[in-house]
N, C-alpha and C positions, 0 to 999 in steps of 0.2 A: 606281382610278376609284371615285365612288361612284354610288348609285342609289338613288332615291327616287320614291315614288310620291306624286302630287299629284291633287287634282280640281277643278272649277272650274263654277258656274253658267253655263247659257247658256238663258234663257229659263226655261219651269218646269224643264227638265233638268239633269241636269248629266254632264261629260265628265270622263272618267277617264284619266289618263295617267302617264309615267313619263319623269324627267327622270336622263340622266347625263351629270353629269360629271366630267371627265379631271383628272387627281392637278396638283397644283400652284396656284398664284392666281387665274392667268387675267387678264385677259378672254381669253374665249376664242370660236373663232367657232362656230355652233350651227346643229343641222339638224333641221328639224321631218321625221318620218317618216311617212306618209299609205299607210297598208294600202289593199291593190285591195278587189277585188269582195266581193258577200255578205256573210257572217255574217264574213268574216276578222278577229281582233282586232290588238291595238296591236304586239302581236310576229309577227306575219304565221303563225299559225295560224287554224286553220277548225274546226269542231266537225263537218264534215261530212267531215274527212280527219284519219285516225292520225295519233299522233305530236303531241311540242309544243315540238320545236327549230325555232322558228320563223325563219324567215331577219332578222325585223326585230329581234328583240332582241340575235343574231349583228354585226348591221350599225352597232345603234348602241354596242356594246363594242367595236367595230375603230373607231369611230370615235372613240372615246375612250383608245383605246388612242396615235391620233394628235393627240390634242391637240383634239378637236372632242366639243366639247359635243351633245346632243342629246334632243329630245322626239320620243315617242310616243305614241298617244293611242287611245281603244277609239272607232271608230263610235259613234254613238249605238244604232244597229241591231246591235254586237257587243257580244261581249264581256261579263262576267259580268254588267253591270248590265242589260242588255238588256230584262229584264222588266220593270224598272222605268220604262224609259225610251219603248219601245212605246208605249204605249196614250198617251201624251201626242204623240204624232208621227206615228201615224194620218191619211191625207190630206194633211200634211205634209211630206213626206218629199220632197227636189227638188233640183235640183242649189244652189241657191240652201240651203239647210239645210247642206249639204254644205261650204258654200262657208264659212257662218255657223262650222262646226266647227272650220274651217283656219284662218280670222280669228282664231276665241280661241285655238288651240291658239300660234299665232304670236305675240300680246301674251303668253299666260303663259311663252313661253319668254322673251321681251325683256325680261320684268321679273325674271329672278335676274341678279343683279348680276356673277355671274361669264362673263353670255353678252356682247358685241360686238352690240347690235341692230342695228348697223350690217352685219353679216357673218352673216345668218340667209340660208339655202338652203330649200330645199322639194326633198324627196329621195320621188317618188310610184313605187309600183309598180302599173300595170297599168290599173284605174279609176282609183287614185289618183294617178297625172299626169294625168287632165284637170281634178281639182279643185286639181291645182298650179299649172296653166295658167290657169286659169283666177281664180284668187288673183292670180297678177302681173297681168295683166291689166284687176283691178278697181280700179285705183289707189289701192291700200291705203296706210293710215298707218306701216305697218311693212313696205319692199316690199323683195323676195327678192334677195341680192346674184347671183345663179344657181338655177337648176332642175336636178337630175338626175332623169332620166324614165326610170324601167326597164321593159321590157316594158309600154312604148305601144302602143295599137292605131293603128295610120297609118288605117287604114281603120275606117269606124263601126263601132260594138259588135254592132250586130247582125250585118251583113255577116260578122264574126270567127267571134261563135258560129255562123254557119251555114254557113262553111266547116269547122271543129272538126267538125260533125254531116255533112256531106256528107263528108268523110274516112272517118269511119266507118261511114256508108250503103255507101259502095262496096262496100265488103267484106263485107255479110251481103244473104240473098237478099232478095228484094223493098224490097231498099234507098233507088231511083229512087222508087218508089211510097211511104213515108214521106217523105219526104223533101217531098215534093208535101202530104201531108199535115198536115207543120211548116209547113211556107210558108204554106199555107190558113190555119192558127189564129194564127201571126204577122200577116196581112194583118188579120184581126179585129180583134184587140189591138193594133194601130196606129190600124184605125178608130173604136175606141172600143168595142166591142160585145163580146160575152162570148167568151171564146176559143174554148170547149167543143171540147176537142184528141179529135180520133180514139181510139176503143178501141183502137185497132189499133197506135198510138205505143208507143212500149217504155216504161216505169215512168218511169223518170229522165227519159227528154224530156217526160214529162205532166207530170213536177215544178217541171220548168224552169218550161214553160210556166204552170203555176197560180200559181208563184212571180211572173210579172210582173203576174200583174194580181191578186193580191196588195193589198187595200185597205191595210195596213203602205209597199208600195212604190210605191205609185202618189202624185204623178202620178210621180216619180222613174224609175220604170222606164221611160218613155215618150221621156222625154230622154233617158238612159243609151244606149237604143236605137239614137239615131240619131247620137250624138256619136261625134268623133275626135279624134288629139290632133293630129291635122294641120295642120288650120286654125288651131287658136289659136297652134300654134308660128309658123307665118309671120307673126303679128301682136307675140310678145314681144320685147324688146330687150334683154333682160338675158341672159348668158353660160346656154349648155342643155349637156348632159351628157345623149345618146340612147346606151343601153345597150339592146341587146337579143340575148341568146342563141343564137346557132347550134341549141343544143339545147333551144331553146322551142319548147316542143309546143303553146302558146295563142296567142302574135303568132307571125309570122313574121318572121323579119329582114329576107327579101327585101320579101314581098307588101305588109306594114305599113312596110320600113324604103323603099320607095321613093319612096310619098307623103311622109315624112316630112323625106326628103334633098329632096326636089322644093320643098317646102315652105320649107325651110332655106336654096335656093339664091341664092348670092350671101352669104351670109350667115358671115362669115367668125369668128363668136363663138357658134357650134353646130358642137359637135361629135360624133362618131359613134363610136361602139365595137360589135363585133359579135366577142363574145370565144369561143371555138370549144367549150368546153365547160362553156356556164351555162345551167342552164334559165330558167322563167320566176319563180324566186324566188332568182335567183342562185345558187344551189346547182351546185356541181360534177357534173356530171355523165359519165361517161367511154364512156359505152357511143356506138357508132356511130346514127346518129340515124335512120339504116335499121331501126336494133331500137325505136326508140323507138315503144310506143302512148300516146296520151294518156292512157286510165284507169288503165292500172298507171301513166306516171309522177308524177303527179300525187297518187298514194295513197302516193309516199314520199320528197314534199315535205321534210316535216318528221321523217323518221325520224330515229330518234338519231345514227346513223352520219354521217347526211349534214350536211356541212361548205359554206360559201361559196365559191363558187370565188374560187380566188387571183387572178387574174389581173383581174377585176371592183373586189373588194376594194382593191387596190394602184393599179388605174385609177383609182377613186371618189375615193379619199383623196387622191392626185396632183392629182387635178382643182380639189378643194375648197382645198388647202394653196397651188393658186397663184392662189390666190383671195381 
């Protein structure tokens, strides 16, 4: 395989990514790869979590290892160029910019001559299938032969984060009582008014919170909030690929995979996988999911150790190859 990095303008900015492909002539078919939430870059690492084996640079070496071409690409809000790219995208920042990234990212993989633009996928994890969803959707010039959607929220973003936080309220004392206290400065920050979170919030949920209304992420956070991937899946017609982990500690595969099969019904060109030990960035995981907390597991995402699981990996490629 080889690997090369590309960049490309979009507006004053410009986007940063990394194209491979698979040993031979080709044409070959290609997967644009769209990192979830926050600061994550093009290889599905975070600067806010150890470690830099990232699950998407993993994903797109097995996919090339089967014959499938693929891009990756940094956020405009990730990834090394970041600072550069910020202060022009201030106020800006929306699901519609988001959308504007996946567009370009999609023509510049169409144009190496070695890709089939006829056979480009959109392979999103986490926020980044509802800006893949929302791509097919737009009747783009260049439209998705299938979606793979890994660790979808079925239910809105907010809804998710505040079960994630109500998990962990249970368990420490006056848990019920923050918790009433999130919800209050959530309510704010939807009405448009200054969050100003409780002293009383523990460090990291005043983070969250100053993080959405955030003048970099707004209006962006505001939509992110209330969006699912539920909805737009009942609306697409091209082949979907719903992956979600038994051992994800951020979707649920029931509570999210059930609006999402609801959504799906009747729908005999969406299919489902809920593979027994993947987390939420496909990583193998083997521990009993009784042991599992979200903040230890999510701090060793990206450790060195940690490998894709197999059984996702062999699904993914299956899927795309009979495609």
């Amino acid at each position: 395989m080889q690997s090369r990095e590309i960049s490309w303008p979009l507006g004053p900015t410009t986007v940063y990514g990394t194209l491979v492909r698979p040993d031979g002539p080709g044409p070959f078919p290609g997967v644009v790869l769209v990192a979830g939430s926050g600061p994550t870059d093009r290889d599905w690492n975070s600067p806010l979590l150890p470690g830099s084996n990232g699950s998407g640079r993993l994903l797109a070496q097995a996919l090339a290892q089967a014959g499938i071409a693929s891009l990756r690409y940094d956020k405009r809000a990730a990834g090394p160029h970041v600072r550069e790219n910020i202060p022009l995208l201030i106020g800006k920042m929306s699901m519609q910019s988001h959308l504007d990234e996946l567009t370009s990212a999609v023509r510049a993989l169409a144009a190496e001559d070695y890709v089939r633009a006829d056979r480009i996928f959109g392979l999103g994890n986490s926020e980044g299938t509802l800006h893949v969803l929302n791509y097919a959707l737009c009747e783009p010039e260049i439209p998705f032969a299938g979606l793979v959607l890994t660790g979808p929220p079925g239910r809105a973003v907010g809804v998710v984060a505040r079960s994630q936080l109500a998990g962990q309220a249970a368990k420490i004392p006056d848990g019920a009582e923050l918790l009433e206290l999130y919800d209050a400065s959530i309510a704010r920050f939807m009405a448009g008014v200054p969050i100003d979170p409780d002293p009383a919030l523990p460090e990291d949920v005043t983070n969250l919170l100053r993080s959405l209304e955030s003048p970099a992420n707004l209006p962006f956070a505001r939509e992110l909030w209330t969006a699912d991937a539920a909805a737009p899946l009942g609306r697409v017609r091209v082949p979907v690929l719903v992956v979600i982990g038994k051992k994800d500690v951020q979707v649920d595969w029931q509570a999210d995979g059930e609006p999402l099969r609801h959504a799906a019904r009747g729908r005999e060109n969406v299919t489902f996988l809920f593979p027994a030990d993947a987390n939420h960035v496909l990583k193998h995981e083997p521990r009993p999911r009784s042991e599992l907390v979200q903040a230890q597991v999510t701090m060793g995402y990206n450790a060195d150790d940690a490998s894709l699981d197999p059984a996702v990996v062999t699904a993914i490629v299956a899927w795309l190859q009979a495609r």
